[in-house]
C-alpha positions in Angstrom: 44.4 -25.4 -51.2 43.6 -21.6 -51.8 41.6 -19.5 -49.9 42.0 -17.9 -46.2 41.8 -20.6 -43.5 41.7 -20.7 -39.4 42.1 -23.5 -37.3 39.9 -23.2 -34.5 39.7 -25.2 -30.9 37.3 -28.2 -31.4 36.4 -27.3 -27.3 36.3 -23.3 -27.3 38.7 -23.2 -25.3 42.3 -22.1 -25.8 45.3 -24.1 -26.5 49.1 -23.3 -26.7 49.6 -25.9 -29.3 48.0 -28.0 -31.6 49.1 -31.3 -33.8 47.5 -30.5 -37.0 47.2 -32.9 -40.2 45.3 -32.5 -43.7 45.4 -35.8 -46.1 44.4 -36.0 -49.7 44.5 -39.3 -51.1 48.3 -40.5 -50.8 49.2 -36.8 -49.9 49.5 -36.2 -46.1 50.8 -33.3 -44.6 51.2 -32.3 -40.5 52.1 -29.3 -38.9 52.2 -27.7 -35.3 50.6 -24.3 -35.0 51.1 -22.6 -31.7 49.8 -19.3 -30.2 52.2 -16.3 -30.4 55.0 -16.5 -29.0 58.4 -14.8 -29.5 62.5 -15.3 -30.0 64.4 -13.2 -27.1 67.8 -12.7 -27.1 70.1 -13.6 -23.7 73.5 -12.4 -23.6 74.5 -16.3 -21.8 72.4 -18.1 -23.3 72.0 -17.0 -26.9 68.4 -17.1 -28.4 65.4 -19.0 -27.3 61.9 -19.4 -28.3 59.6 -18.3 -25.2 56.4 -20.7 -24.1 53.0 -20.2 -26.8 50.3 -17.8 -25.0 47.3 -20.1 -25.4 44.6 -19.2 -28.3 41.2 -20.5 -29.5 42.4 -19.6 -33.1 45.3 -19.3 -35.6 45.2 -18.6 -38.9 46.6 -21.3 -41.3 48.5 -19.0 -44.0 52.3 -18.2 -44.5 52.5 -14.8 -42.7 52.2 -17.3 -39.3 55.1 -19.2 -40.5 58.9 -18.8 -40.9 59.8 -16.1 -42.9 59.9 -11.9 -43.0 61.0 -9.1 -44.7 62.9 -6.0 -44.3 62.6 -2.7 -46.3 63.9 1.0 -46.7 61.2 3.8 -46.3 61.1 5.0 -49.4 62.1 4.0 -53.3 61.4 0.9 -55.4 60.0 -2.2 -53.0 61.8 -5.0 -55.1 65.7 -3.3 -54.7 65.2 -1.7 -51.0 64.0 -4.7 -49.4 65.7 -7.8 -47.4 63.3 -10.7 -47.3 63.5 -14.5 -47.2 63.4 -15.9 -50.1 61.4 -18.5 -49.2 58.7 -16.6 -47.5 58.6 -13.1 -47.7 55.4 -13.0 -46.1 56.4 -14.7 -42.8 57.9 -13.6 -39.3 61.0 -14.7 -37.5 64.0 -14.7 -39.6 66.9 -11.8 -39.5 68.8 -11.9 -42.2 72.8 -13.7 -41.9 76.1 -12.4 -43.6 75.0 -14.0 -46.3 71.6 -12.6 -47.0 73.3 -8.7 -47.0 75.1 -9.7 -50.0 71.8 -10.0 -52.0 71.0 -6.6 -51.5 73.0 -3.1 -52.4 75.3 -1.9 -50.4 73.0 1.2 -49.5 70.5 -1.3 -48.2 72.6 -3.3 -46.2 74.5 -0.1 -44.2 70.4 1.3 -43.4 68.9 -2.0 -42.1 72.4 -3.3 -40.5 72.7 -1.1 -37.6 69.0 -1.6 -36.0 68.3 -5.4 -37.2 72.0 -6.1 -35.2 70.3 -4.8 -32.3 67.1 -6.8 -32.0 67.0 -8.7 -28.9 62.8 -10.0 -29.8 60.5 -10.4 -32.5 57.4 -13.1 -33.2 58.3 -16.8 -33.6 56.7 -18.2 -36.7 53.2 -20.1 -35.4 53.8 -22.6 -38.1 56.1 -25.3 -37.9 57.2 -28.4 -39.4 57.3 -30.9 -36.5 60.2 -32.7 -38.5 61.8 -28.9 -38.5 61.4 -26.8 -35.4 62.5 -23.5 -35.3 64.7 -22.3 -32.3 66.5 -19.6 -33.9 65.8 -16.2 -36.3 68.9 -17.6 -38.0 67.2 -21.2 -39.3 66.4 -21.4 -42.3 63.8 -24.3 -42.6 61.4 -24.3 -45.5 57.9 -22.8 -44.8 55.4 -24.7 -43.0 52.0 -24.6 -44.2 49.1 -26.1 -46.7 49.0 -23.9 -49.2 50.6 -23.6 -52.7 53.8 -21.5 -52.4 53.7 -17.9 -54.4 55.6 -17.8 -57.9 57.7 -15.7 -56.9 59.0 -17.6 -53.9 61.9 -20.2 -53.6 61.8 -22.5 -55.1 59.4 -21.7 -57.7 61.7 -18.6 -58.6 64.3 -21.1 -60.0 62.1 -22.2 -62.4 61.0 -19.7 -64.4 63.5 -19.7 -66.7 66.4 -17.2 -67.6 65.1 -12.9 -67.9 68.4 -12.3 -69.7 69.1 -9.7 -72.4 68.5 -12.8 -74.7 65.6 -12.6 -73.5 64.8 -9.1 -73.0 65.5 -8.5 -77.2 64.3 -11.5 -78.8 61.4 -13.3 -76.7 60.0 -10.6 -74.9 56.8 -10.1 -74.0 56.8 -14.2 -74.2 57.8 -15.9 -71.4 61.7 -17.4 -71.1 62.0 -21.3 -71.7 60.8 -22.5 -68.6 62.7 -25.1 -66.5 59.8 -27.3 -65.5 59.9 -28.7 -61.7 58.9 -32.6 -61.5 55.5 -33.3 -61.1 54.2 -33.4 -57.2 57.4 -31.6 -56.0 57.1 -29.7 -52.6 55.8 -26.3 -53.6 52.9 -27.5 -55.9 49.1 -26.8 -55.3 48.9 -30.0 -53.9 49.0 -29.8 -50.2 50.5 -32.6 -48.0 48.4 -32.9 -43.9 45.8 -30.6 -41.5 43.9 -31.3 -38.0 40.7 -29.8 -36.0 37.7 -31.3 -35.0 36.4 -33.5 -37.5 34.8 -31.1 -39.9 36.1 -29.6 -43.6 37.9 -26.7 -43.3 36.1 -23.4 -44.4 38.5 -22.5 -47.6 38.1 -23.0 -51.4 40.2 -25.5 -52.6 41.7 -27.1 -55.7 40.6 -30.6 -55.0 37.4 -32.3 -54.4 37.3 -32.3 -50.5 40.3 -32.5 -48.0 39.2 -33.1 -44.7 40.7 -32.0 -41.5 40.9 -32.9 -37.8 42.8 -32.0 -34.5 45.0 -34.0 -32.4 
């Protein structure tokens, strides 16, 4: 499924939550989409998730779900920038120990200081209901019903090896491509939606997936 998509209240009126499924066949996919809503940070009681402010629309894409970036001001975008490898686009996630290694050092002493103090920032809107998020320091896999981007995780781990190999003696052919099984998780093929018993406005790859609310 490609294309920009909003799920809309069947009634009008706005909701805080909805339970939303697409199926395809034998492919079925459901997520919950809320209305904003944001993490805060309490000195006793560590982070929380406050309550969705109700909305008549959300739209269905990966910059509502779990994911985010961080970047210096100025030089290449690729080597000064933080993000989740999993969604770049998305909102939520601050990076852990772990993350700062993948950057320079430079990179990691600029963003350090002011993403150690952030007491609040958007909750993803997006959520597996089989993986809710409760903390910017989750790392669930994006929820949502499109394909995922090529150069996302876990599609980034297949496109072979851009080595010097490759660099002198293939180059500007592509690198022997590791190949990811057929219907595997970040394919075009989306898994569930839900809204009022109408097709959703959006191009898509396949003949017609229908959607409904819950």
């Amino acid at each position: 499924m490609g294309g920009n998509c909003t799920l809309l209240s069947p009634t009008g009126q706005p909701r805080s939550t909805w339970q939303v499924r697409v199926q395809v066949g034998s492919v079925d996919k459901r997520l919950i989409v809320r209305g904003p809503r944001e993490f805060r940070w309490q000195l006793l009681g560590g982070w929380r998730v406050t309550d969705p402010t109700p909305v008549s629309e959300v739209p269905l894409n990966y910059r509502y779900a779990f994911g985010g970036h961080y970047s210096l001001p100025d030089g290449d975008t690729l080597t000064n920038t933080l993000y989740y490898r999993d969604n770049p686009a998305g909102r939520g996630w601050l990076p852990s120990r772990a993350d700062y290694k993948r950057v320079s050092s430079e990179v990691a002493r600029y963003l350090k200081p002011d993403l150690n103090a952030v007491t609040r920032l958007p909750a993803p809107q997006l959520e597996d209901p089989d993986a809710l998020v409760t903390s910017p320091f989750d790392r669930p896999a994006p929820a949502g019903f499109g394909s995922i981007a090529p150069w996302w995780e876990p599609r980034v781990s297949y496109q072979g090896t851009f080595d010097e190999h490759w660099k002198t003696q293939r180059l500007p052919y592509w690198p022997d491509l590791r190949m990811p099984p057929a219907r595997s998780k970040f394919g075009s093929m989306p898994k569930k939606i839900s809204t009022a018993v109408k097709p959703i406005p959006c191009m898509t790859t396949i003949p017609t997936a229908w959607a409904k609310i819950e």
